[in-house]
C-alpha positions in Angstrom: 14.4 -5.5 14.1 18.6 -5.7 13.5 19.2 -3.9 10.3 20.5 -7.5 9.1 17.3 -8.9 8.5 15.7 -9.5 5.4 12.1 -10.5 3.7 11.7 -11.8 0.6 8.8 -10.7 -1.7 6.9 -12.5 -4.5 4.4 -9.9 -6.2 5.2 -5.8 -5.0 2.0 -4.5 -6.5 -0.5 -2.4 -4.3 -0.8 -4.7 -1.4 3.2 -6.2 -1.7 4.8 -3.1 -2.6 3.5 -1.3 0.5 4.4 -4.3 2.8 7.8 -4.1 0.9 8.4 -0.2 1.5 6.9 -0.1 5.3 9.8 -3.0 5.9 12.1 -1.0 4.4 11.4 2.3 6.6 12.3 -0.3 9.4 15.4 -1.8 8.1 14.7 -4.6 7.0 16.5 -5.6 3.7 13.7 -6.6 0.7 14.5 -8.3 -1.8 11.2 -8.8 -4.2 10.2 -10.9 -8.0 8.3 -9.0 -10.0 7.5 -8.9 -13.7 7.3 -4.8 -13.6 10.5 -2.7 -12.8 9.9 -1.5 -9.4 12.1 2.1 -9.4 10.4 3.6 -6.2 11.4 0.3 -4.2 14.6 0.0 -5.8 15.6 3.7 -5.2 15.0 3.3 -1.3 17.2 -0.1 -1.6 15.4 -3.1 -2.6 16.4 -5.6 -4.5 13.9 -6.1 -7.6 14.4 -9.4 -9.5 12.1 -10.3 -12.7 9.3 -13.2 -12.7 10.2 -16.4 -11.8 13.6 -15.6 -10.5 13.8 -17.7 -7.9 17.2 -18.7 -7.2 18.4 -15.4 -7.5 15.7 -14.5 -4.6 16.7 -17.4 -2.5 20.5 -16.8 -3.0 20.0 -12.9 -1.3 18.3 -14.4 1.6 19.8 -16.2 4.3 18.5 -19.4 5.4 15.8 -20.0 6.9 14.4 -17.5 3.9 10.9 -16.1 5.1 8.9 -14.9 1.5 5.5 -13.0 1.3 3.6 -14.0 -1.6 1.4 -11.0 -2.5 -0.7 -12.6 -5.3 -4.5 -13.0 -6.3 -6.1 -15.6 -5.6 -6.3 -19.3 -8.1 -4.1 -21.5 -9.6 -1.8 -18.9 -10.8 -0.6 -19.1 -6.1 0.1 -22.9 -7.1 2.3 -22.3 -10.3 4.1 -20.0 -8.4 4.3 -22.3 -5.3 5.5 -25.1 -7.7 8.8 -23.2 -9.1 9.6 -22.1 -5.9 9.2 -25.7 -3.9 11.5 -25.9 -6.6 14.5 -24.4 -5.3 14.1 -23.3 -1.7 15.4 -25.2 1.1 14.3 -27.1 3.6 13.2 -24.9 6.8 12.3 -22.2 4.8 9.1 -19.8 5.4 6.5 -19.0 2.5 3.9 -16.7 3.4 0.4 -16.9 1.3 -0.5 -13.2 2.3 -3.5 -13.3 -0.3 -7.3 -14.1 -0.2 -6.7 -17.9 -1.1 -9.4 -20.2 -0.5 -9.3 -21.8 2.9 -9.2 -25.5 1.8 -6.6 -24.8 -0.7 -4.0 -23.8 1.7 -4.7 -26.6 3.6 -3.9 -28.9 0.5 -0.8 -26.1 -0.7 0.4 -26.8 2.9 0.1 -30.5 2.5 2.2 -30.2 -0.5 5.0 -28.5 0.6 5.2 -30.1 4.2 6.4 -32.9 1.6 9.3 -30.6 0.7 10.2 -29.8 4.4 9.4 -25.9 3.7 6.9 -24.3 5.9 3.7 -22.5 4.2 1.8 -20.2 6.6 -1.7 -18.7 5.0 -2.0 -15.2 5.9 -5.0 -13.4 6.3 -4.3 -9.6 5.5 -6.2 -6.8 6.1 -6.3 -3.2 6.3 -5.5 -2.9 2.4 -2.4 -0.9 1.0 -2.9 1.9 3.0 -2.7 0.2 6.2 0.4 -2.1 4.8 2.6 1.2 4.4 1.8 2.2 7.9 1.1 -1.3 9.7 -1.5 -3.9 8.5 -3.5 -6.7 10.6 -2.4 -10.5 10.2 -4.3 -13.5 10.8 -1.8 -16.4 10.4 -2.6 -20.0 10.2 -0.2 -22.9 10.1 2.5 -25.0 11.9 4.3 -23.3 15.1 7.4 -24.0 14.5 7.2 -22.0 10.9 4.9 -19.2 12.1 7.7 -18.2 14.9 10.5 -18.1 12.5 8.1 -15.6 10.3 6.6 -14.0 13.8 9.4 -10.8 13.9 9.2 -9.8 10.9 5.4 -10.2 10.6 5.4 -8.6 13.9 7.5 -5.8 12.7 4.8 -5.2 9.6 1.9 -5.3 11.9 -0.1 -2.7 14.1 0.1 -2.9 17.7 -1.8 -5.7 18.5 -2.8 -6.3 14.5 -0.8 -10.4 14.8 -2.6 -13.7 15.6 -1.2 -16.8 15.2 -4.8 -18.4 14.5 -3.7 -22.5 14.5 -3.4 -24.6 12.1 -2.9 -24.5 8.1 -6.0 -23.1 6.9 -7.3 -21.2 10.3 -5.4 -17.9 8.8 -7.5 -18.1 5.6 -10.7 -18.8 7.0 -10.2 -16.3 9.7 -10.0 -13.4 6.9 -12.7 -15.2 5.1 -14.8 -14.5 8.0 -13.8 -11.0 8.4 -14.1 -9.9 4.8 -18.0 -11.3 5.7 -18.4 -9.4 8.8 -16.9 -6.3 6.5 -19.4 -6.7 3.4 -22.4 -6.4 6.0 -21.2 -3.5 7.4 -20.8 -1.9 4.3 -24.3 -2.3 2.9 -25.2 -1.5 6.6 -23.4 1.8 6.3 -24.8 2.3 2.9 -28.0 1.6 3.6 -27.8 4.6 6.2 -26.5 7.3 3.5 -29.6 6.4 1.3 -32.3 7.3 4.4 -30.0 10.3 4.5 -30.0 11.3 1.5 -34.2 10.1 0.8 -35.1 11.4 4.2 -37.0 15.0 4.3 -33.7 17.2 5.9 -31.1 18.6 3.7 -28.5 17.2 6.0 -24.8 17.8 5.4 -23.8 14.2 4.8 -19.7 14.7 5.3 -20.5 16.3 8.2 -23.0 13.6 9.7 -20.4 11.1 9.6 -17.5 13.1 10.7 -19.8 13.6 13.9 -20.8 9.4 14.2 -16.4 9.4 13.5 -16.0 11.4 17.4 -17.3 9.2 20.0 -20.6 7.1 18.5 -21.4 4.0 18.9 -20.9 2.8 15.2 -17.8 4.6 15.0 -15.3 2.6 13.4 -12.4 2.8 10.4 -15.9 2.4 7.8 -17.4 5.4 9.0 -14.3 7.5 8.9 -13.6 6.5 5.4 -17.3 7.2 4.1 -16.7 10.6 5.8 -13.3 11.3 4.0 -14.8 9.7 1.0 -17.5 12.7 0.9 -14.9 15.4 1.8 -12.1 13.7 -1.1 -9.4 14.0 1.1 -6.7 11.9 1.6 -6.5 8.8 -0.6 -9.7 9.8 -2.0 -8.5 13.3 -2.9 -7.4 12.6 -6.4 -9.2 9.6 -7.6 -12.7 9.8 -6.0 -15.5 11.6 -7.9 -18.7 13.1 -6.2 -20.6 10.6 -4.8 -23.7 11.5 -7.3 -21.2 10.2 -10.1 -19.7 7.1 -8.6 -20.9 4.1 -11.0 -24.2 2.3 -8.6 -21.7 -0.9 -9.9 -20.1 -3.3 -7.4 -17.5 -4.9 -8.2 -16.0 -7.8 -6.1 -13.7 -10.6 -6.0 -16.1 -13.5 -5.0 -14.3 -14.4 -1.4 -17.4 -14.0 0.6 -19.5 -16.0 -1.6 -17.2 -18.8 -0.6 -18.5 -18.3 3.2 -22.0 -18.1 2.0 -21.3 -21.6 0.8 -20.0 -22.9 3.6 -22.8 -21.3 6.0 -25.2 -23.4 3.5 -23.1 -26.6 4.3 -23.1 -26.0 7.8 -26.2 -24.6 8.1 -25.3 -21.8 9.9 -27.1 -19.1 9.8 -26.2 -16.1 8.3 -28.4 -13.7 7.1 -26.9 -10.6 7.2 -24.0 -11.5 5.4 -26.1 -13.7 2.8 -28.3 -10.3 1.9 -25.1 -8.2 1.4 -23.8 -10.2 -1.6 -27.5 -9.9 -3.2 -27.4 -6.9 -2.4 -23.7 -6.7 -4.7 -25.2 -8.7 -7.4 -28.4 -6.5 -7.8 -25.9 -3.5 -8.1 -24.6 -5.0 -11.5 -28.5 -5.0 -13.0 -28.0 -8.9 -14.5 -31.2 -9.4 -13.5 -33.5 -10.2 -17.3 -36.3 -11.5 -16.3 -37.5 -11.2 -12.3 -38.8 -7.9 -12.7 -40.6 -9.1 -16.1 -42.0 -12.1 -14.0 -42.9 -10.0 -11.0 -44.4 -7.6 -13.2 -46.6 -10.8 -15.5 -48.1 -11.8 -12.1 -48.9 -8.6 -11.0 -50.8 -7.5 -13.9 -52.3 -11.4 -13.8 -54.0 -10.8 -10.0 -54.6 -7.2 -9.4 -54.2 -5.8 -13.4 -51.3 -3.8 -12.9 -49.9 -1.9 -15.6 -46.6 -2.8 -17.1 -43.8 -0.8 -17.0 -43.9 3.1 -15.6 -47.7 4.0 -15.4 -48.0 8.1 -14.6 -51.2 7.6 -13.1 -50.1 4.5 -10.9 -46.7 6.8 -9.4 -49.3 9.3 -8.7 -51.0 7.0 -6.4 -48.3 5.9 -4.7 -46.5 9.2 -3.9 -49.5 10.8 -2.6 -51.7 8.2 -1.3 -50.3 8.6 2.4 -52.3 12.0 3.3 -49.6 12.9 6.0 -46.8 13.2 3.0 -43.8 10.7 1.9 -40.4 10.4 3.6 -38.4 10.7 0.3 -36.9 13.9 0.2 -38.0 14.5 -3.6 -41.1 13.4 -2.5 -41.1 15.5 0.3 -40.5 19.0 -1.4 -43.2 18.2 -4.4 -45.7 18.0 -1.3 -44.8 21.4 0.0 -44.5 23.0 -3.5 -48.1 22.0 -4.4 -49.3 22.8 -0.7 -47.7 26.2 -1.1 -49.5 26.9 -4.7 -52.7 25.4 -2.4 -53.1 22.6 -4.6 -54.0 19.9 -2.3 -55.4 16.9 -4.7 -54.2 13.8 -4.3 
């Protein structure tokens, strides 16, 4: 990139403010609108304006202007969207680099098609990590706006991390599609470090998935983050706890129940996907009643007790003769074969 190029910036938080520093490392001018004072940024050159300033940010950049909205999701995209239709030009670039729902960048670029400016909805991924070093974009809208924003996109990306999908809305539900595909390989990946961790071996967890990070064939960027996730090094080294004292909460921001949604209109199958958002919900325990109810009818056909019943566990930890696969399990079988206690 010439050192005379510039990006504009509309939210330099996490995901923004990494884009923002990566362009500057390869010199390209940023100028970003913020409502916090952005010192780091603006000691390595930026320009930081405050919220809503929008004319100042178009006056810095020369036309045609290309701005990366780093925002969440909602109507808080289209307020911001509206002041800035406002007073940008015609010919100018506004990137949505956020998680917006597909159909509402369709109708967002609709909207400002009307004002002659070009909005492109960017699918971003790799989080803030990967946008200070080089992030993956998967870009939907009109040509003739996508290549005026291609170099300096291009410039942010990872080799080979830049798709111009198609049209408005293709960018959006590209992502939406990925951050599905990623939220079933999550809970697949979890689901693995529980039989680790129930199984009857005292394995050395860290080290099981620095070994699957070397040549496996699930290796992947998930399995090397669960691995320095274990060890708390890196970005984990001074935030992450032990894994034992992680809250068993997930917390999401609802994206890929949107694709649920739409696999249910389409009726397209997707299973895997479906289960790993249950699988989030039961994490939060809102559940009041199933278990009751499970536990009414249960009691109604076989007379099962309710709630925890010593002499029911009993039964079910011992019942199999050759011994349970829980670890815990496991080791109260060997203890009380040891001692030569072998009722069941």
């Amino acid at each position: 990139m010439a050192r005379d190029s510039a990006l504009g910036f509309v939210g330099l938080g996490r995901m923004g403010g990494n884009l923002a520093a990566q362009a500057i490392d390869r010199d390209i001018a940023v100028v970003g609108v913020d409502p916090d004072q952005k010192p780091d940024l603006e000691d390595q050159g930026a320009t930081v304006y405050g919220a809503g300033e929008y004319e100042a940010l178009r006056d810095d950049l020369d036309p045609p202007r290309v701005v990366f909205i780093a925002l969440p999701a909602g109507s808080l995209i289209d307020t911001e969207l509206e002041s800035m239709a406002a007073v940008f030009e015609a010919g100018d670039v506004l990137i949505d680099g956020g998680n917006s729902f597909w159909r509402d960048s369709i109708d967002r670029e609709r909207r400002l098609r009307e004002e002659d400016i070009y909005y492109l909805d960017c699918g971003s991924s790799g989080g803030p990590f990967r946008a200070r070093e080089g992030a993956c974009f998967m870009v939907g809208g009109r040509t003739e706006g996508y290549e005026i924003a291609e170099p300096l996109l291009d410039a942010l990306s990872v080799d080979g991390g830049l798709i111009h999908t198609g049209p408005p809305g293709s960018g959006h539900f590209t992502k939406l599609v990925h951050n599905g595909i990623e939220f079933g390989m999550l809970q697949s990946i979890a689901e693995g470090v529980e039989l680790l961790e129930s199984g009857q071996f005292d394995l050395d967890l860290q080290a099981v998935f620095e070994n699957w990070s070397n040549g496996s064939v699930i290796e992947s960027w998930l399995v090397e983050l669960m691995a320095m996730g274990l060890a708390r090094k890196g970005q984990f080294a001074e935030t992450t706890p032990p894994l034992e004292e992680i809250p068993n909460y997930v917390e999401d921001t609802g994206e890929v129940n949107w694709l649920i949604e739409e696999a249910i209109k389409g009726e397209v199958p997707a299973p895997v996907i479906t289960q790993s958002i249950i699988e989030l919900f039961k994490s939060r325990g809102h559940q009041q009643y199933t278990y009751r109810a499970i536990a009414l009818m249960r009691h109604g056909f076989g007379g099962h007790p309710f709630g925890q019943h010593e002499a029911t566990a009993t039964e079910r930890q011992h019942g199999r003769v050759s011994g349970s696969s829980r670890r815990e399990l496991y080791e109260t079988d060997q203890k009380e074969s040891l001692s030569g206690d072998d009722s069941v």
